[in-house]
C-alpha positions in Angstrom: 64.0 107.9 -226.1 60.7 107.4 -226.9 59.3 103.8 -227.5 57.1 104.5 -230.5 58.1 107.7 -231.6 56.0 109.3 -234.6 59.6 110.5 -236.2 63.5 108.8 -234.9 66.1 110.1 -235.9 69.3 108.2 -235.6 72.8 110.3 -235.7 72.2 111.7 -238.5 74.8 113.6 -240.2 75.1 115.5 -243.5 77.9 116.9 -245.3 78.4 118.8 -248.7 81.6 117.4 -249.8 84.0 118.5 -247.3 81.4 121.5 -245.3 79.5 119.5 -241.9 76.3 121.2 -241.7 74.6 118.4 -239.7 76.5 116.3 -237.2 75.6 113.5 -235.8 71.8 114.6 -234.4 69.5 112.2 -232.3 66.2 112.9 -231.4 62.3 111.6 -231.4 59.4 113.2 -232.5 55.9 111.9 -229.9 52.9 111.3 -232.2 50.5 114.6 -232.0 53.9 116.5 -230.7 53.6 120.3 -231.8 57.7 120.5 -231.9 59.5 124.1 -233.0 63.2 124.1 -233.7 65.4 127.6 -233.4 69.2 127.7 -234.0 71.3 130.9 -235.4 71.1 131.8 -238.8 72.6 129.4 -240.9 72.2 126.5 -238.7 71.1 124.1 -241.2 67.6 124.1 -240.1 66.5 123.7 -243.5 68.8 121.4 -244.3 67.1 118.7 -241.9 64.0 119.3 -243.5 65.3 118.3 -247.1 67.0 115.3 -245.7 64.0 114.1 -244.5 61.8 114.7 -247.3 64.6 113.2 -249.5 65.2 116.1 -251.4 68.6 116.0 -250.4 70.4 112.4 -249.7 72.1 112.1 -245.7 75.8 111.2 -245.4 74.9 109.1 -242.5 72.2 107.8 -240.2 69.0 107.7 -240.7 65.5 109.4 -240.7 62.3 107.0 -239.6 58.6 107.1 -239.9 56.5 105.1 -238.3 59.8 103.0 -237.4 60.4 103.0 -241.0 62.7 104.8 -243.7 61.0 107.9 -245.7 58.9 107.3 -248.4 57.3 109.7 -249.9 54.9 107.2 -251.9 53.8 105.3 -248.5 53.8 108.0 -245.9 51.5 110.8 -245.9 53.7 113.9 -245.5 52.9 117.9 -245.9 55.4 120.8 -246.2 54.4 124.5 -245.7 57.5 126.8 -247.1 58.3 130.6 -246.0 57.5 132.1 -249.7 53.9 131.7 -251.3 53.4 128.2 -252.5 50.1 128.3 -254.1 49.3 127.6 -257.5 47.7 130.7 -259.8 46.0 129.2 -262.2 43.7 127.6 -259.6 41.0 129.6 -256.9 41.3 129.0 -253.3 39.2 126.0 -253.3 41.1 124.1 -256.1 44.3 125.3 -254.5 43.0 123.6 -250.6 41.4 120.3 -253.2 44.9 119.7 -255.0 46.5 117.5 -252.6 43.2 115.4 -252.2 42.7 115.4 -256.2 46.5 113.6 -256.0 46.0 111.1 -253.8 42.5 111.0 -255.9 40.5 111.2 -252.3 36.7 110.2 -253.6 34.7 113.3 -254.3 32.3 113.3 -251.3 34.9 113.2 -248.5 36.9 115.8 -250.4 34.6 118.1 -250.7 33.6 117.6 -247.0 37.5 118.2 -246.3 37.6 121.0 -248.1 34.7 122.7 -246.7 36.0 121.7 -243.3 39.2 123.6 -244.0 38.2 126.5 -245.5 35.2 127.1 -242.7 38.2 126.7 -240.2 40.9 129.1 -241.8 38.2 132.1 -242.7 37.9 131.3 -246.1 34.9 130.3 -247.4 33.7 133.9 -248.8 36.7 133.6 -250.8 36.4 130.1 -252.1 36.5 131.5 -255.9 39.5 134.1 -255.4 42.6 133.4 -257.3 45.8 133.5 -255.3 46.8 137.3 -257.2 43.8 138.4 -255.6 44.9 137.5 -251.8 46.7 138.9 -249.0 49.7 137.4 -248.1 48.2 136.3 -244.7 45.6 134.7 -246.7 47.7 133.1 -249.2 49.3 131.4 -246.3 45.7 130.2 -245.2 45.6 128.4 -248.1 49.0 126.6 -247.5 47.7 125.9 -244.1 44.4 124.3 -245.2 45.7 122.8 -248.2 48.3 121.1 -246.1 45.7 120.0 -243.0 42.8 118.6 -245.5 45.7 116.2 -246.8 45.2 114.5 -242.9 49.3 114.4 -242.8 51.0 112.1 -240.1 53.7 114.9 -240.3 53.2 118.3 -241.1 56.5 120.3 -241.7 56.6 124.0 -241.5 59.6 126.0 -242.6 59.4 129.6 -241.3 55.9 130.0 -242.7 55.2 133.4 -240.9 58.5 135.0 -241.5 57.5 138.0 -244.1 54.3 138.6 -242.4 53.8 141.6 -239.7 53.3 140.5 -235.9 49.6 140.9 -236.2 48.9 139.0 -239.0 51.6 136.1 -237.5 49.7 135.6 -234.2 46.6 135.1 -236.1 47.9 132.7 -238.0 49.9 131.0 -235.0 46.3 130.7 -233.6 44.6 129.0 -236.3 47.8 126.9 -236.3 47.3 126.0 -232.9 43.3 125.4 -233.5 44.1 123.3 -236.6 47.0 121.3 -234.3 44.5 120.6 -231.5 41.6 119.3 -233.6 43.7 117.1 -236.0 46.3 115.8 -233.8 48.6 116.2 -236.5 52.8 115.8 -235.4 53.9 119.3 -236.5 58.2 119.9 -236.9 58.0 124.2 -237.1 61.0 125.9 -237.9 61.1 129.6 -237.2 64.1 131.8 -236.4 61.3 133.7 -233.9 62.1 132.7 -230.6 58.9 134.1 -229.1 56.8 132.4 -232.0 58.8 128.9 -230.2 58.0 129.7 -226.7 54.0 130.3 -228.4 53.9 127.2 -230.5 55.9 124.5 -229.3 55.0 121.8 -226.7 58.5 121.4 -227.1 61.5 123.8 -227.8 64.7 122.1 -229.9 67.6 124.3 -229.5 70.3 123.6 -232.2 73.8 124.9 -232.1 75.9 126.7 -235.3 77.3 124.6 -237.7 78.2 122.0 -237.3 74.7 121.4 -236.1 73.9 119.6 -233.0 71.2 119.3 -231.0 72.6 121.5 -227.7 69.5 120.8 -225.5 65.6 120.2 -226.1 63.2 122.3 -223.6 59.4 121.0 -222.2 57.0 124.0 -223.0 54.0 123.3 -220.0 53.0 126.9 -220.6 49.0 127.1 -220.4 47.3 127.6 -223.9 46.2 130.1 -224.8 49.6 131.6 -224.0 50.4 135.2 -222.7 53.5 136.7 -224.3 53.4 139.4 -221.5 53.4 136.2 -218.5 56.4 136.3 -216.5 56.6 132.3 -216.8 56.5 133.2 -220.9 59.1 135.9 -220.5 61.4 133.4 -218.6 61.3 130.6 -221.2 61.8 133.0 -223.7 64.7 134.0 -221.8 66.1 131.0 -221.4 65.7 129.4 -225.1 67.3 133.1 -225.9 70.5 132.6 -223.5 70.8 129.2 -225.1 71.3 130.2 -228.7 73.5 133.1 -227.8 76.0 130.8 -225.9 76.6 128.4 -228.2 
């Protein structure tokens, strides 16, 4: 294990009433690690991610940041959701500013962060659009920059792409990537896409069906930027595929 991990977590199991969805999982999270977890259907992916943001309480074990327990008040967190999560009563750039307006960020530097963000997702000529007047690859642009200007220590990402088409879901898994590499952000992405994985992840988490374990984790060294049509892409993809199949 890791001697300073950005995220431990320590058998951690969670139950509803009698149902294990989460059974006994250890693991560490490197600071700046770009980690994607896949698992069948069902899995209890997104259960994890509600443990550890404390929506839901764990039956056991525990979740650490920083080498200390969650809090939401002390440790600067940021969670991007599969459906649209912008607000429609505010434009793009109040949208990208509401995080910083929270954590009342003083004007100058938010303004600079904001500017920053939109300049890096494509959005600056739309600065004054209002989310019903957006694609949805560009209301997920706003997620993304909303979430980055906040400077997280942990970014979580729960199957962002999943409605969009494959075009619009490698764009945006490149402006992921971009965003990654400049901030140094840690990034836990769940997707059910095992080829967005084998593109994102520095590391690959394989979980099992419920009850959820964690049945191996795989290294990524694959050059960036990645070729899906590489043979040495084709073979990871291969082998994180034969992994979930045979659980």
């Amino acid at each position: 294990m890791e001697s300073n991990p950005k995220v431990r977590v320590n058998h951690l199991t969670k139950k509803f009433g009698d149902l294990l969805v989460l059974d006994d999982i250890s693991f560490d999270i490197p600071e700046g690690e770009l980690l994607c977890v896949v698992g069948p259907t069902g899995c209890g992916k997104t259960t994890f991610l509600n443990s550890l943001t404390k929506l839901y309480d764990i039956t056991s074990g525990e979740i650490l940041v920083n080498n200390e327990p969650v809090n939401l008040k002390k440790q600067n967190l940021a969670y991007i959701f599969q459906e649209n999560s912008t607000m429609p009563w505010l434009n793009v750039e109040q949208n990208v500013s509401f995080g910083l307006d929270i954590k009342k960020v003083p004007e100058k530097e938010k303004k600079e962060r904001v500017e920053e963000f939109l300049d890096i997702v494509g959005l600056t000529p739309f600065r004054k659009y209002y989310p019903s007047q957006l694609s949805s690859s560009m209301l997920q642009r706003v997620a993304i920059a909303r979430a980055f200007a906040t400077k997280p220590e942990l970014l979580l990402m729960d199957e962002p792409y999943g409605q969009l088409d494959i075009e619009l879901r490698f764009k945006l898994e490149d402006e992921l990537v971009k965003l990654w590499q400049k901030t140094k952000t840690t990034v836990f992405f769940i997707t059910h896409n095992i080829e967005e994985a084998v593109y994102l992840g520095q590391k690959i988490m394989i979980l099992t069906n419920k009850p959820t374990k964690v049945k191996k984790v795989l290294d990524n060294p694959l050059p960036r930027p990645r070729d899906i049509t590489s043979p040495d892409f084709i073979d990871l993809r291969n082998q994180v595929t034969d992994l979930i199949k045979w659980w």
